[in-house]
C-alpha positions as CSV (number, residue, x, y, z in Angstrom):
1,X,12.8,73.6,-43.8
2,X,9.7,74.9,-42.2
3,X,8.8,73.8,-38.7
4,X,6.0,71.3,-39.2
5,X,8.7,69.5,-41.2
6,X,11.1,70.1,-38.2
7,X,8.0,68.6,-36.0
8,X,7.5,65.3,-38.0
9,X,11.3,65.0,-38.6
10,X,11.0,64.9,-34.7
11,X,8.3,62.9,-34.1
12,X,9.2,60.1,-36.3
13,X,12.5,59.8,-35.6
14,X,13.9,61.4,-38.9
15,X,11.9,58.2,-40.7
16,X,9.1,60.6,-42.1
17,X,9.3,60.4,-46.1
18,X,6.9,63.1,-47.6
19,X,4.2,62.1,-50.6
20,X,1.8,63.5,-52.7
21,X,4.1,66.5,-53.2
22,X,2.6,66.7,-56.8
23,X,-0.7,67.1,-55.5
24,X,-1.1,71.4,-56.3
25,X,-3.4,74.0,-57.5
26,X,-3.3,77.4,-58.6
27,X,-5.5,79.9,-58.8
28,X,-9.2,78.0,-59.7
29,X,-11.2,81.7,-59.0
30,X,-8.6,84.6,-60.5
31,X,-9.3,85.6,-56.7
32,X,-7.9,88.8,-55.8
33,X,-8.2,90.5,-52.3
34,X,-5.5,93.1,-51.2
35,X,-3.2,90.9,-53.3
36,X,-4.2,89.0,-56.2
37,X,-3.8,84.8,-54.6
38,X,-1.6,84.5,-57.3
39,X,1.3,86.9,-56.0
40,X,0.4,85.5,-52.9
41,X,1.1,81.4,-53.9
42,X,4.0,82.4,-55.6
43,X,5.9,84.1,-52.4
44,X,4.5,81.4,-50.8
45,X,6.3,78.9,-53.0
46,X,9.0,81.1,-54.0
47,X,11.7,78.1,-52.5
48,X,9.4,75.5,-52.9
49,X,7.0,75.1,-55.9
50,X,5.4,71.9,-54.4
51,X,5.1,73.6,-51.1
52,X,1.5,73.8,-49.6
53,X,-0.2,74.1,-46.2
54,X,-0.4,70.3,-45.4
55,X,2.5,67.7,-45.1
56,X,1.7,64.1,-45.3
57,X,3.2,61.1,-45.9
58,X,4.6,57.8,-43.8
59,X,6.8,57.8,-40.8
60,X,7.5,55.4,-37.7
61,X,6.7,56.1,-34.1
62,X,7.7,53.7,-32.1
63,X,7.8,50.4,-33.7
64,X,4.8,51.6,-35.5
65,X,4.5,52.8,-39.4
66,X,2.0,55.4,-39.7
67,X,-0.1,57.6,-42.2
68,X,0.4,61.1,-40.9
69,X,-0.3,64.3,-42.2
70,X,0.5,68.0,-40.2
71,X,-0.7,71.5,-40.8
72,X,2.4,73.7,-42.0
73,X,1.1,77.2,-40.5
74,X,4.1,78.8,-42.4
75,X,1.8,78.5,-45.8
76,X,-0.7,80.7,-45.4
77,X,-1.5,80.1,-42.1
78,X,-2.6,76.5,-42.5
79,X,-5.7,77.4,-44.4
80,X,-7.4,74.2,-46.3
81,X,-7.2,74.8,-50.2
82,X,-8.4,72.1,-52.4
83,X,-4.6,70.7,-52.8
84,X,-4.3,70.4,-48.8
85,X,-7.3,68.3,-48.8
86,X,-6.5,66.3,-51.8
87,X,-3.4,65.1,-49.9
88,X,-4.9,64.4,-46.5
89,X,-7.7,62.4,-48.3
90,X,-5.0,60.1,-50.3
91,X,-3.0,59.8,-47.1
92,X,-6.2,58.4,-45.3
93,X,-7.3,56.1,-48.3
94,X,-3.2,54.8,-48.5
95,X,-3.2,54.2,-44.9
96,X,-6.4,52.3,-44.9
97,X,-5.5,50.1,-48.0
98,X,-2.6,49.6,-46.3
99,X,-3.7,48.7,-42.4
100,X,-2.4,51.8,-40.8
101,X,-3.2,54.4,-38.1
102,X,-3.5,57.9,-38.9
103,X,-1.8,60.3,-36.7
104,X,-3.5,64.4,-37.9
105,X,-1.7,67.5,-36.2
106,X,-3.8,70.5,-36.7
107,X,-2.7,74.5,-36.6
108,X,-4.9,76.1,-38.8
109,X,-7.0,78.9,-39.8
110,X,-9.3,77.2,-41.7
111,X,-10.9,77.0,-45.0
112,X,-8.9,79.2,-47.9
113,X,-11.2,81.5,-48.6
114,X,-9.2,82.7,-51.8
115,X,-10.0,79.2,-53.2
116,X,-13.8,79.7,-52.2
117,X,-16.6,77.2,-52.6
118,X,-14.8,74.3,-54.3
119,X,-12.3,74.2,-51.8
120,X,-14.5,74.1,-49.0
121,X,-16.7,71.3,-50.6
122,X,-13.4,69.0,-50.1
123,X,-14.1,69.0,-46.9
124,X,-16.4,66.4,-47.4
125,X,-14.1,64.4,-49.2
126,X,-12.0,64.2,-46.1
127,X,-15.1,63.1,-43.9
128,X,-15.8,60.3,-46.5
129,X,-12.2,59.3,-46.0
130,X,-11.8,59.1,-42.3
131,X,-15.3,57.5,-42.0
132,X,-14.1,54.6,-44.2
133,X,-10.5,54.9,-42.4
134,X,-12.4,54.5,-39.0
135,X,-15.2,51.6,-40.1
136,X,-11.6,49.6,-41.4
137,X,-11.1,49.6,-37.3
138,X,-8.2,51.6,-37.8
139,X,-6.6,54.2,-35.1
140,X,-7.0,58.1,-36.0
141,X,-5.4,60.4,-33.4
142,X,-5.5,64.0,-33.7
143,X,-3.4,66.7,-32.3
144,X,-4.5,70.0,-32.0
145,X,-1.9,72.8,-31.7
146,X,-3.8,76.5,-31.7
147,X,-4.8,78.2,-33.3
148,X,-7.1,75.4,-34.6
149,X,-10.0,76.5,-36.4
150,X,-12.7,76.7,-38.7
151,X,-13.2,74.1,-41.4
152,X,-10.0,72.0,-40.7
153,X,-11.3,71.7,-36.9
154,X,-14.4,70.2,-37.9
155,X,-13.8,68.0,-40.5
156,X,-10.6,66.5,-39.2
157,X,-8.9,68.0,-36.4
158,X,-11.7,66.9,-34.3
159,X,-12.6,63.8,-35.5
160,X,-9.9,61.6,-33.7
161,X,-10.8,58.3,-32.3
162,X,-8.5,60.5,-29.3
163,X,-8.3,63.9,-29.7
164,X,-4.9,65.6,-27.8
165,X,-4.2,69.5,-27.6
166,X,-1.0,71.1,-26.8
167,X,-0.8,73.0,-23.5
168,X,-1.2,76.7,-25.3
169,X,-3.6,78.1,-28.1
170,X,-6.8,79.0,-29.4
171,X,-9.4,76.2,-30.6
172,X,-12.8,77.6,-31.9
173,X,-14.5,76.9,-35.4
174,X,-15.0,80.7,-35.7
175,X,-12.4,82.9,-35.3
176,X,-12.8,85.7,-32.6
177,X,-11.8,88.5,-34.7
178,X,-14.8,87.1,-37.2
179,X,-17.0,86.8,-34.6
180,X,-16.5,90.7,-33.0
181,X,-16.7,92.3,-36.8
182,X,-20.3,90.5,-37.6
183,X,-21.5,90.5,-34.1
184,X,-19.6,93.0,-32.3
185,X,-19.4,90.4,-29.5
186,X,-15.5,90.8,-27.7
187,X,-14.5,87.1,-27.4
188,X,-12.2,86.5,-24.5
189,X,-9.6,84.1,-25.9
190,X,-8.7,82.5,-22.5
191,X,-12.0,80.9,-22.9
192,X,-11.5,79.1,-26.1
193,X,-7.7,78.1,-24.8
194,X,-6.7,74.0,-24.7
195,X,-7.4,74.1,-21.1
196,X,-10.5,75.5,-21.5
197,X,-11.6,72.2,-24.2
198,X,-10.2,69.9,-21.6
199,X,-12.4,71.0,-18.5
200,X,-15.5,70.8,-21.0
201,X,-14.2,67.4,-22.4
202,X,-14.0,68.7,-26.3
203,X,-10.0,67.2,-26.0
204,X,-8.9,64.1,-24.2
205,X,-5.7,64.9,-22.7
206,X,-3.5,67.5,-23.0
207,X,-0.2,66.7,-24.2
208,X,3.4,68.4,-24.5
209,X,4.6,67.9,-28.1
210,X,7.9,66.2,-26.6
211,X,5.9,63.4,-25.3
212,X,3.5,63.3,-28.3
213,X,6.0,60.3,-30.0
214,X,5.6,58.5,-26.8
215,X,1.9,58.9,-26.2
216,X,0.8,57.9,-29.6
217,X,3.6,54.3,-29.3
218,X,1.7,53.8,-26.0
219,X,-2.0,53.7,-26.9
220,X,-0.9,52.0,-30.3
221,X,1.2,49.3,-28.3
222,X,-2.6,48.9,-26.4
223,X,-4.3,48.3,-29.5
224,X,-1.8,45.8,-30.8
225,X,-3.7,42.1,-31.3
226,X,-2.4,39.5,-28.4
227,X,0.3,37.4,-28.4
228,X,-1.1,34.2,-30.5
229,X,-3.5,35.7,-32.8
230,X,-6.6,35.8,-30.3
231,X,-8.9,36.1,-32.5
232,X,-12.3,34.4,-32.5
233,X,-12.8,31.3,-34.6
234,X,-14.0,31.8,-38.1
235,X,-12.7,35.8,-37.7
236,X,-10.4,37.2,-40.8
237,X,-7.0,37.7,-38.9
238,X,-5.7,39.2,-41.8
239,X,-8.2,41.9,-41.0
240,X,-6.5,42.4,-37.7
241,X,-5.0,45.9,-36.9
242,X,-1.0,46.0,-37.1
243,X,1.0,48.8,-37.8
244,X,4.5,46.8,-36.8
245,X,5.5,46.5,-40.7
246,X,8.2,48.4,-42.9
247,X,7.9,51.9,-44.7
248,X,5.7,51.5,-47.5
249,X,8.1,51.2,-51.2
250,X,7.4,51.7,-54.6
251,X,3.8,51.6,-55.1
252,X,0.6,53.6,-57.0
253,X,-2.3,54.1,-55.0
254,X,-5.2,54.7,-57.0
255,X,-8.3,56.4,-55.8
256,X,-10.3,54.5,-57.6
257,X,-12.0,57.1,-59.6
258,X,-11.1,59.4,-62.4
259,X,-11.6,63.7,-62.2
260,X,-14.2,65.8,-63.1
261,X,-14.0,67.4,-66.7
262,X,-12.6,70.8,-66.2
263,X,-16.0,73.0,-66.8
264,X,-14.6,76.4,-66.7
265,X,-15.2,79.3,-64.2
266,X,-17.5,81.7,-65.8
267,X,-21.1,81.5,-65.4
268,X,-22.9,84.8,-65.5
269,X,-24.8,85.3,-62.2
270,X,-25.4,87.7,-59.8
271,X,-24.4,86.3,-56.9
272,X,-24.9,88.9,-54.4
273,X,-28.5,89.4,-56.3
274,X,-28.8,86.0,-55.0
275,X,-27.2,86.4,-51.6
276,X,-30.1,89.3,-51.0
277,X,-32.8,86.8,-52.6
278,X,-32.1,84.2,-50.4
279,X,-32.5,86.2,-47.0
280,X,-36.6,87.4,-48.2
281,X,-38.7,86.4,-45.8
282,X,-40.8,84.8,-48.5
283,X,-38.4,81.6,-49.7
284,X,-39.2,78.0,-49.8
285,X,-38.8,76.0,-46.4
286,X,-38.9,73.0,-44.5
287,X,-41.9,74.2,-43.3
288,X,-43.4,75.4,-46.3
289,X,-42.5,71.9,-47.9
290,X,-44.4,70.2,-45.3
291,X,-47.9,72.4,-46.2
292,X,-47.5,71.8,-49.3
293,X,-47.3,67.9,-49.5
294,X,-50.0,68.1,-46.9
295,X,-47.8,66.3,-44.8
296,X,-47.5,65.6,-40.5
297,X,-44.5,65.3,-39.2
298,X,-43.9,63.9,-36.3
299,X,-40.9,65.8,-34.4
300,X,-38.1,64.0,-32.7
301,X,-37.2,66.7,-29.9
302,X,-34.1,67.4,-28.0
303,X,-30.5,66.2,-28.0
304,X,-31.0,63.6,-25.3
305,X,-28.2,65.7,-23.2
306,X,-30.6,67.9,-21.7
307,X,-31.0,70.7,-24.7
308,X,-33.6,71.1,-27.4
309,X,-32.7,74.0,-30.6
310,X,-36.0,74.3,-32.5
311,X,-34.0,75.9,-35.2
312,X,-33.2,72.2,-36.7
313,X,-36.8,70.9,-37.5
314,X,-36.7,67.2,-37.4
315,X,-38.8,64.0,-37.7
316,X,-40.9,61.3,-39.4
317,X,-43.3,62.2,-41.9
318,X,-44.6,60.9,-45.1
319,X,-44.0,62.6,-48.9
320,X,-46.5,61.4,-51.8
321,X,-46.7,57.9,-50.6
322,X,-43.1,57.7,-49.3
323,X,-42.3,57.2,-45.9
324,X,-38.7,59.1,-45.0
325,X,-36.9,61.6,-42.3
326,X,-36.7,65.2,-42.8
327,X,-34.6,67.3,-41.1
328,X,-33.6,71.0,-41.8
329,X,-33.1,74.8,-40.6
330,X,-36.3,76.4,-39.7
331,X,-36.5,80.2,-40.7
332,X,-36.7,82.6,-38.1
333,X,-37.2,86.2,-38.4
334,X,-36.8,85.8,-42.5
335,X,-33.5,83.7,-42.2
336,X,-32.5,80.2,-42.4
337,X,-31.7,79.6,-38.4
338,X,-28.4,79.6,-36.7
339,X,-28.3,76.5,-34.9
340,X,-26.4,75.3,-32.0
341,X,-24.3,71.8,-31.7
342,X,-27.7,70.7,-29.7
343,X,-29.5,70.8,-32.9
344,X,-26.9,69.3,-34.6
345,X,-27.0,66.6,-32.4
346,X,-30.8,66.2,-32.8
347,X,-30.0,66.1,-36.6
348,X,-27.4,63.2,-35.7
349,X,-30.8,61.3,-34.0
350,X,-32.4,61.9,-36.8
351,X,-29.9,60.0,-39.6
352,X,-29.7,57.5,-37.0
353,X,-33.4,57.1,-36.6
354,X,-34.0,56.8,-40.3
355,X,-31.3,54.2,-40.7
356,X,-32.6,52.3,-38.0
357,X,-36.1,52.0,-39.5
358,X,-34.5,51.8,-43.3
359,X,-36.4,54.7,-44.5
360,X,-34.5,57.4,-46.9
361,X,-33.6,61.1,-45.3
362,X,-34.0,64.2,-47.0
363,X,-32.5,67.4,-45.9
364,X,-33.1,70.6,-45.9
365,X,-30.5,73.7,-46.2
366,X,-30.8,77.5,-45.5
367,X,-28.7,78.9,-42.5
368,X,-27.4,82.1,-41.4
369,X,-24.5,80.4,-40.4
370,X,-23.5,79.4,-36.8
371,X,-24.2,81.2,-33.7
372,X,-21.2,83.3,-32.7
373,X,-20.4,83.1,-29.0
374,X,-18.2,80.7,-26.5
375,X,-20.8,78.6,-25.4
376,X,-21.2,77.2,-29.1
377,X,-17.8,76.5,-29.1
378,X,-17.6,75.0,-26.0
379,X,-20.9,73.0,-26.1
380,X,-19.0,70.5,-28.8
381,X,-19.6,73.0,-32.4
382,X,-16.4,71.5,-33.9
383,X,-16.7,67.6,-33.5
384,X,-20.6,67.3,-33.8
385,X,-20.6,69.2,-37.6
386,X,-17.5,66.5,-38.3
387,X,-19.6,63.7,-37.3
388,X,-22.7,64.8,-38.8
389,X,-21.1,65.2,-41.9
390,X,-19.1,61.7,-41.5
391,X,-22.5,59.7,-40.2
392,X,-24.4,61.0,-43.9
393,X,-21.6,59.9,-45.7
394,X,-21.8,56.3,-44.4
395,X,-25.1,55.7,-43.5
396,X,-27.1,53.2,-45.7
397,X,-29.8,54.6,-46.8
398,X,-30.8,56.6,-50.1
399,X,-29.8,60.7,-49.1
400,X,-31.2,63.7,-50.9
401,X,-30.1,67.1,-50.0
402,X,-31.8,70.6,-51.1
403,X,-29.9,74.0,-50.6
404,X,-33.1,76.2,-50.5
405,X,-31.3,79.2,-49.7
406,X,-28.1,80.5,-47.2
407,X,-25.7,78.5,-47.3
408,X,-23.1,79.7,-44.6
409,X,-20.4,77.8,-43.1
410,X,-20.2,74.7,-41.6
411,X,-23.5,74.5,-40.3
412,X,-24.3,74.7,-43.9
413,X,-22.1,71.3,-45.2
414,X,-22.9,69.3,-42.3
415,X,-26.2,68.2,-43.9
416,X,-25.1,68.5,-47.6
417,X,-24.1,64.9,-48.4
418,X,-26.2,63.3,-49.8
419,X,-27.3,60.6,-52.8
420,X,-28.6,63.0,-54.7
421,X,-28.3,67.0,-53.6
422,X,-30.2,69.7,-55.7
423,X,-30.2,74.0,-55.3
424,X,-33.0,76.4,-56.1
425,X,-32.2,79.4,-58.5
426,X,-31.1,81.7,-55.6
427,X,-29.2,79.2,-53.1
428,X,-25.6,79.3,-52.4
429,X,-22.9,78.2,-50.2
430,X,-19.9,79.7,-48.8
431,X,-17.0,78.8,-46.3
432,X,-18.6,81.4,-44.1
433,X,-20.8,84.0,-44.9
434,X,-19.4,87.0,-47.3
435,X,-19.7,89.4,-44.5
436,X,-17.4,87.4,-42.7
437,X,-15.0,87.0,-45.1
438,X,-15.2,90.2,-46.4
439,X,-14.1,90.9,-42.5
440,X,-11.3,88.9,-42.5
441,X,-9.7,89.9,-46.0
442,X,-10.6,93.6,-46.1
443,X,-10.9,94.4,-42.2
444,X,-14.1,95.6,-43.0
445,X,-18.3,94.1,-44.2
446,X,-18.4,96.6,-47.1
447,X,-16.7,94.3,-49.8
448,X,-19.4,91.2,-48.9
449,X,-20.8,91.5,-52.8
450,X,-17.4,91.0,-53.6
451,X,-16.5,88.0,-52.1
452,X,-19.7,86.4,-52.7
453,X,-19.0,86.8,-56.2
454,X,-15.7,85.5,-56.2
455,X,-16.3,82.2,-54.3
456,X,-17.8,80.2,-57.6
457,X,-21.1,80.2,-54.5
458,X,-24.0,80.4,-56.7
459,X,-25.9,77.1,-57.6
460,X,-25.0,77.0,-60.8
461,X,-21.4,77.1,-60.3
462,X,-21.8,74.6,-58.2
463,X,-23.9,72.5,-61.0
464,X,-20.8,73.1,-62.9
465,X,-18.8,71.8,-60.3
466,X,-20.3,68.9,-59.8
467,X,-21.5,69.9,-56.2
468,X,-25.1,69.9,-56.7
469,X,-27.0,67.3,-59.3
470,X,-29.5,69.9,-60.7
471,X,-30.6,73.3,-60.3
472,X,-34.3,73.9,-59.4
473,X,-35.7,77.2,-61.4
474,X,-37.3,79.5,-59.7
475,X,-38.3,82.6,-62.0
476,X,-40.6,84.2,-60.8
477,X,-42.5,81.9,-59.0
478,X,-43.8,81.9,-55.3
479,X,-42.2,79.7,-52.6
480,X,-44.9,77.5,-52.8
481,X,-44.3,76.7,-56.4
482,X,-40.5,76.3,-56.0
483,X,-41.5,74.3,-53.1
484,X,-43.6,71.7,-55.7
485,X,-40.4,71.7,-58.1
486,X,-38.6,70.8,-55.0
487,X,-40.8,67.8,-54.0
488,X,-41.0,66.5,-57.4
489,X,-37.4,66.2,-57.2
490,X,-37.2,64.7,-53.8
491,X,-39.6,62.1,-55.1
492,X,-38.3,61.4,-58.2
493,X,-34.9,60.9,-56.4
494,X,-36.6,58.7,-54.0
495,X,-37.6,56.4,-56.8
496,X,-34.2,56.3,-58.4
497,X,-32.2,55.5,-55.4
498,X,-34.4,53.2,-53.5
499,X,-34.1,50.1,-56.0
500,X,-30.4,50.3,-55.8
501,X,-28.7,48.2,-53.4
502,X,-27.1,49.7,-50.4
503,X,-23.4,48.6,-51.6
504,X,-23.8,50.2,-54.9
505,X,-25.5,53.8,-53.9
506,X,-22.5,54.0,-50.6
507,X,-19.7,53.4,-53.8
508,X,-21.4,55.7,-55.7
509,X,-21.6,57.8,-52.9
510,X,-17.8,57.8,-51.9
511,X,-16.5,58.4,-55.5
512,X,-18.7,61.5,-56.5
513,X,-17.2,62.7,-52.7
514,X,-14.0,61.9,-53.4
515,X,-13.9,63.6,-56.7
516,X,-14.8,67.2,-55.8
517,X,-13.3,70.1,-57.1
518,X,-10.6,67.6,-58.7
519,X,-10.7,69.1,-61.8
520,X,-8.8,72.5,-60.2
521,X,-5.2,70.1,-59.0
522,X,-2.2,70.0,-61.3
523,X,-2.7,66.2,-61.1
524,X,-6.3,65.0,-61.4
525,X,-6.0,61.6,-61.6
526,X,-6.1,61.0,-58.1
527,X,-2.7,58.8,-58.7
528,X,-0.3,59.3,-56.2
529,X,3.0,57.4,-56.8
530,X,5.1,56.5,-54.0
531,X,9.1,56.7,-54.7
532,X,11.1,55.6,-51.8
């Protein structure tokens, strides 16, 4: 019995009954660090072959039943791996079908690297989840319990309607020792504690994990519909929020869409070749795209809190005939910019802008990754990313994506779905950048060609993964030319996705999202059957 299972035994009263146990993977990228993964999942499952670093399933608090779902930072220290995500996502989509809260306790250290690319892709599958978990007008409360970080923090852990901490631990999307071997910048982990989240108003309350049973009764006893019905004439009341019914019984829960095919793992590219490629000076650009469709843009500035980061371009403009909003990383000093949760927040204006006037947004990918330092932790990193990535996956209006080039981190996947989502030749995209990661799993930056060679990163891996649509070549042209190729695509896109109603491109949205990196679980399907 590990002690997240001791935690929800607790917190529900002993009424929690696990699900989705089935839900596994192996090893999708034969990755091997100091220890191959393999060895390393199979100590970590050595008394439990279904074990894995999330446990989810249905429990009552109170009087209420509830989806939950807890980190088990006894499995490889919490880290997201494309199994962890598949069984958050189904508990979400359950719940919802079902008319439940979601309660999310977080202690993790992030993405699993060892699964690479097409585990942190999932990611978005959990943001498509919660977004249609939260539209139901359904509660989601999160619990944070450090260390909290990295990909888990900003795709779920801070994406709670209410977001609680416990009194004691770390809570930063980059993890200091990360930050001090890239940057050599000594982070002082006092500033990045609960307490510090709380006086900067990243966290709501702070709350003892004794009283966390009787905090979550209390704000879902607020939330309960009055005595009567009360609701308006002509409303649904069926549609009404109630979690005062029993524990769910035997039942299938479809997702409503069937796997990938299974496309193998080898594709013959340099990545690192690529990696180098991407950082010349002389790569297609947001800018670069705008001289050559000869088109003006006109900039929306600032985050309307008082800060402006030019290093997320933003605005109206106009692309062969077609009125839409572009946003994306301008390129400073030869790089794709590091931007801070200010211009993530302009980029949230801008999907909000274009929905608003009902015109399509197209955006644009290449970033060094995301600023190390506490003020871009403190300044809201974590839950603007997760909201960014949640508002593109529910906003009406026809999306295209382009990875032009880096493709590090979070920064990176909070503008990446999309409709439609293409790669040039030499993009890629990474749960951080394989410096970083070459940091963490080999204490030193010298095994970077390594890992970004082992992350299934380049673009067309990720064609074969179903993460991008189509490849752009770009041989040996100039960025100008790659930059053509690029608007044809956007256009063409454009031109597909427009005629569609909105209904039809969000479904198809949600069940490409939902499908990623499927192909790599022990049970594909996305059939979940629940046996108590």
């Amino acid at each position: 019995m590990t002690a997240a299972n001791d935690f929800l035994a607790q917190l529900t009263s002993g009424t929690f009954r696990e699900w989705a146990r089935e839900v596994t993977t192996a090893d999708p990228l034969g990755f091997v660090d100091r220890l191959p993964y393999s060895e390393r999942l199979e100590k970590a499952q050595a008394t439990d072959s279904e074990a894995e670093s999330i446990r989810a399933g249905f429990g009552e608090i109170g009087s209420h039943t509830v989806g939950i779902f807890c980190s088990d930072y006894e499995f490889m220290a919490g880290t997201m791996g494309i199994a962890a995500a598949e069984r958050i996502v189904r508990t979400i989509v359950a719940s919802t079908s079902r008319g439940l809260p979601v309660v999310a306790i977080c202690k993790s250290g992030g993405s699993r690297m060892q699964e690479g690319t097409p585990a942190f892709v999932k990611m978005m599958s959990i943001g498509a989840a919660i977004s249609e978990h939260r539209q139901a007008a359904l509660p989601f409360i999160t619990y944070l319990i450090g260390p909290s970080m990295g990909g888990a923090l900003a795709s779920w852990g801070s994406q709670g309607h209410l977001v609680w901490a416990a009194p004691e631990g770390t809570i930063s999307v980059t993890g200091p020792r990360v930050v001090e071997a890239i940057s050599g910048l000594r982070i002082d982990t006092s500033q990045l504690s609960t307490s510090a989240w709380l006086q900067r108003g990243l966290v709501d309350e702070i709350v003892e994990q004794a009283d966390l049973g009787e905090r979550i009764t209390q704000v879902l006893d607020a939330l309960e519909p009055p005595a009567g019905g009360g609701a308006s004439e002509g409303a649904d009341s069926s549609a009404a929020f109630t979690s005062r019914r029993p524990l769910p019984t035997a039942d299938t829960v479809p997702e409503g869409t069937d796997s990938n095919t299974d496309m193998g793992v080898g594709v013959g590219v340099d990545v690192w070749r690529a990696v180098e490629r991407s950082r010349s000076p002389d790569r297609p650009s947001i800018e670069g795209l705008l001289a050559s469709a000869d088109a003006i843009m006109s900039q929306i500035r600032g985050d309307r809190t008082g800060a402006d980061d030019p290093g997320l371009i933003a605005g109206i403009t106009r692309l062969r005939g077609w009125p839409c909003v572009m946003m994306g990383f301008a390129r400073v000093g030869g790089r794709g910019a590091s931007v801070t949760p200010s211009g993530y927040r302009k980029a949230l204006r801008a999907v909000r802008l274009a929905e608003e006037l009902s015109v399509p947004i197209i955006s644009m990918i290449d970033t060094a990754g995301i600023p190390p330092g506490i003020e871009t932790e403190l300044t809201g990193l974590a839950s603007v990313v997760g909201e960014l990535m949640r508002e593109l996956l529910r906003v009406q209006v026809p999306t295209v994506s382009v990875l032009t080039g880096e493709g590090s981190g979070a920064g990176a996947i909070a503008l990446l779905a999309a409709d439609r989502q293409f790669a040039t030749e030499n993009a890629w995209l990474t749960p951080i950048a394989p410096e970083a990661g070459s940091a963490i799993l080999f204490r030193s930056l010298d095994k970077a060609p390594r890992m970004a060679r082992s992350q299934r990163a380049s673009a067309l891996s990720m064609l074969e993964d179903g993460i991008v649509d189509e490849v752009i070549p770009e041989g040996p042209s100039d960025a100008a030319t790659i930059v053509d190729r690029v608007v044809d695509r956007v256009v063409a896109a454009f031109q597909e996705l427009t005629p569609l109603a909105a209904k039809d491109r969000l479904d198809r949205r949600r069940v490409r999202t939902r499908s990623l990196s499927r192909q790599y679980l022990a049970d594909p399907k996305g059939q979940t059957p629940v046996t108590w």
